[in-house]
C-alpha positions as CSV (number, residue, x, y, z in Angstrom):
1,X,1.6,-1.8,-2.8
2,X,3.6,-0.9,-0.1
3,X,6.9,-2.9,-0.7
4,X,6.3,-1.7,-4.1
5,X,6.4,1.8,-3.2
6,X,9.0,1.9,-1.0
7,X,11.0,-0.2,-3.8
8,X,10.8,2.0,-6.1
9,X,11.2,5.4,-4.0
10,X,14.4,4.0,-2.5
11,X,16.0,3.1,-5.7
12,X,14.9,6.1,-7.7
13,X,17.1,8.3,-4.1
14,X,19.7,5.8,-4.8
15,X,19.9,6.1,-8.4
16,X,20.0,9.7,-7.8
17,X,23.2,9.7,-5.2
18,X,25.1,7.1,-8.2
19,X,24.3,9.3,-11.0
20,X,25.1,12.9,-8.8
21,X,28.8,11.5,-7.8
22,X,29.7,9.5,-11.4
23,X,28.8,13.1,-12.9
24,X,30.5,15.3,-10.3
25,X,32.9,13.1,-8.8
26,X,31.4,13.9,-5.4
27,X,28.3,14.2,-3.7
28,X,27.8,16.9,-1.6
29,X,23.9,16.5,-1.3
30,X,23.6,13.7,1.7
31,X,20.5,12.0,1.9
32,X,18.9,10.4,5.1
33,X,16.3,7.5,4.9
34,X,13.9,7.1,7.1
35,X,12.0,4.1,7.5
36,X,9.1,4.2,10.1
37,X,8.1,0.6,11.2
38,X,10.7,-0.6,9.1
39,X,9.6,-4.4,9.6
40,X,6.2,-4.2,7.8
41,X,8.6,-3.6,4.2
42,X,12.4,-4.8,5.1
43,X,11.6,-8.0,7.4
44,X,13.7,-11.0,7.7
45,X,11.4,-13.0,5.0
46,X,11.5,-14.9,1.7
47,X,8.2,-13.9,0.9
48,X,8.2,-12.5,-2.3
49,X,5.8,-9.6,-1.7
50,X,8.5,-8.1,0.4
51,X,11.6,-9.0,-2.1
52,X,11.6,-5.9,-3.5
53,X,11.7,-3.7,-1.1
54,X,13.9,-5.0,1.0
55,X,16.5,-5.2,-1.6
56,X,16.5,-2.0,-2.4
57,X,17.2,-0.8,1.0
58,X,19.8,-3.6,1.9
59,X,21.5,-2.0,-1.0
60,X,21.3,1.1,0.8
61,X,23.0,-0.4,3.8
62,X,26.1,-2.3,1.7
63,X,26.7,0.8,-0.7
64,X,25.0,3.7,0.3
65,X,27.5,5.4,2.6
66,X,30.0,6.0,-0.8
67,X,27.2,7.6,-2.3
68,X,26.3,10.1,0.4
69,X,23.0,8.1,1.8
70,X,22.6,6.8,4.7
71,X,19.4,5.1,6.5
72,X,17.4,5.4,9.6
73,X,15.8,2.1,10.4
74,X,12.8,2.6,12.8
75,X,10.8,-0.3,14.2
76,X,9.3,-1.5,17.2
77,X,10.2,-5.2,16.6
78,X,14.5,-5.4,15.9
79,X,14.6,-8.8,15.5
80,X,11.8,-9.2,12.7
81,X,14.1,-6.5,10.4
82,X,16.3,-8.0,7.9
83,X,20.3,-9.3,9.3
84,X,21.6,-7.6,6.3
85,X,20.9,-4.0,6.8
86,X,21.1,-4.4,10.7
87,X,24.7,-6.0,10.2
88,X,25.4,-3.0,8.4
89,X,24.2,-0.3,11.5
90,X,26.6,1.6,12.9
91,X,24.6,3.3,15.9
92,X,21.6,2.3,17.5
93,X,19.1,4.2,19.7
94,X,16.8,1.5,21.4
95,X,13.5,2.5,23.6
96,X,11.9,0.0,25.9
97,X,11.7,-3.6,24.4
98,X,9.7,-6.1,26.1
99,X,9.9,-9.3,23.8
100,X,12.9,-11.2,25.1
101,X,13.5,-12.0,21.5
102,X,14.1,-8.6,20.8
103,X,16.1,-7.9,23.8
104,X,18.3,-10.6,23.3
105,X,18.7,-8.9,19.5
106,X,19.6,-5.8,20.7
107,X,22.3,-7.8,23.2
108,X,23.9,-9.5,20.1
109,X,24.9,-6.0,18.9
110,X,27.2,-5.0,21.5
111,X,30.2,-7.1,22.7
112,X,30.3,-9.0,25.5
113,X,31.8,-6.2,28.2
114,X,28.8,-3.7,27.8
115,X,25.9,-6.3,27.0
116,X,24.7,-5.8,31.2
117,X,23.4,-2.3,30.2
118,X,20.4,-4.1,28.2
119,X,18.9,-5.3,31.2
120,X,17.6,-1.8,31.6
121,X,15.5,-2.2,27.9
122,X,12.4,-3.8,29.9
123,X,12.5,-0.7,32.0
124,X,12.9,2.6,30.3
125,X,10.5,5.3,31.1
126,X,8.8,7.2,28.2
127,X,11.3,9.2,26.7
128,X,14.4,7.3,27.9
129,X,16.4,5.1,25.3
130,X,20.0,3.0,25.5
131,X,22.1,4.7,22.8
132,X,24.6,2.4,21.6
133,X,27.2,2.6,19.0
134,X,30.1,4.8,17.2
135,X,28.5,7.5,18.0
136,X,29.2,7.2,21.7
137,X,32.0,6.3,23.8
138,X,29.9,3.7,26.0
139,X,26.2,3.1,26.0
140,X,24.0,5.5,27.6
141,X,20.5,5.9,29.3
142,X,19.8,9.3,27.6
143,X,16.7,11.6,28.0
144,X,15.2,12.1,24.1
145,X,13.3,16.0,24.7
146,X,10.0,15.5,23.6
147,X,8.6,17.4,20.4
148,X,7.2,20.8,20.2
149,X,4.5,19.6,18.3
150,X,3.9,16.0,19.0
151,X,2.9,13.5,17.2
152,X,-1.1,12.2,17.7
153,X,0.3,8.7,18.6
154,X,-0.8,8.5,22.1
155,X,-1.9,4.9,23.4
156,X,-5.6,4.7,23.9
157,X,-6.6,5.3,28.3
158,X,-8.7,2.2,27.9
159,X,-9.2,1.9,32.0
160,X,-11.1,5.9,31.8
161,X,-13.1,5.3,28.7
162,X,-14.8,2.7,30.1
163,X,-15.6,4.1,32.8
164,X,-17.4,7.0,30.6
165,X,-20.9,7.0,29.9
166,X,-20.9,4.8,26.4
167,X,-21.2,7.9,23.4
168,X,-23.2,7.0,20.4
169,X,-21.2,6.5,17.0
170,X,-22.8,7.4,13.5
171,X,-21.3,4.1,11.9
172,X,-22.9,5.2,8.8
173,X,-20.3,8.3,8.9
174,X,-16.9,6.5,9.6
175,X,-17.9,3.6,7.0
176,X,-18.7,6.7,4.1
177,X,-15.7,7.9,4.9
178,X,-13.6,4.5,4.7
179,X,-14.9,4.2,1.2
């Protein structure tokens, strides 16, 4: 359902942005997509269940820009996301990355002058990301200000909540409410 979904929503936006500048001759109404864990529904993969989707927002990538849309590909894992849209990235804003394979992704994008500044991926601090790309003269170590209102996205404190006395759960609940 999911690469169904996002199929369909990203071509009906794209459609949109065609149809708005073949009737006007312009498009002054730029979109931004924003895809949040990008690699569950644009991954490098032949599988067909994820065909669909990331079609639609490789096309995105290749012809957007003329259109007035432009995407923001989110994900924790770079190297799993498709090679077309990333080939088509202009700027990229990269948080602590651990795997080597996506380390060594991240690397590939920059040329061969800046690629020391990646070493520093393994080590950024909450709230500290490499910005790379047009955007910026060189890459930067930037401070990203954290939200007003932050997200509930916190990693469990596994060490302290063991340590608490065990609290009883009402399995019956949480299963009548999965349902």
């Amino acid at each position: 359902m999911l690469s169904i979904t996002v199929s369909l929503i990203t071509r009906l936006l794209f459609d949109f942005s065609y149809y708005k500048k073949k009737l006007y001759g312009k498009n002054e109404t730029p979109l931004l997509l924003t895809f949040e864990e990008a690699h569950k529904y644009a991954p490098k993969s032949n599988l067909a269940k994820y065909r669909s989707s990331t079609t639609a927002i490789e096309r995105i990538a290749k012809e957007g820009r003329k259109y007035g849309e432009t995407l923001a590909i989110i994900s924790q894992r770079p190297s799993e996301i498709s090679e077309t849209i990333f080939s088509q990235c202009n700027n990229f804003v990269a948080m602590r990355l651990t795997n080597p394979e996506d380390q060594n992704y991240v690397k590939k994008l920059l040329p061969d002058s800046q690629i020391g500044v990646t070493d520093k991926l393994p080590s950024l601090q909450s709230g500290e990301a490499l910005l790379i790309g047009d955007s910026v003269i060189m890459p930067s170590v930037v401070n990203i200000d954290r939200c007003d209102l932050e997200p509930s996205s916190n990693d469990v404190k596994y060490i302290e909540a063991w340590k608490e006395r065990w609290n009883d759960i009402i399995f019956k609940d949480i299963i009548d409410s999965w349902v």
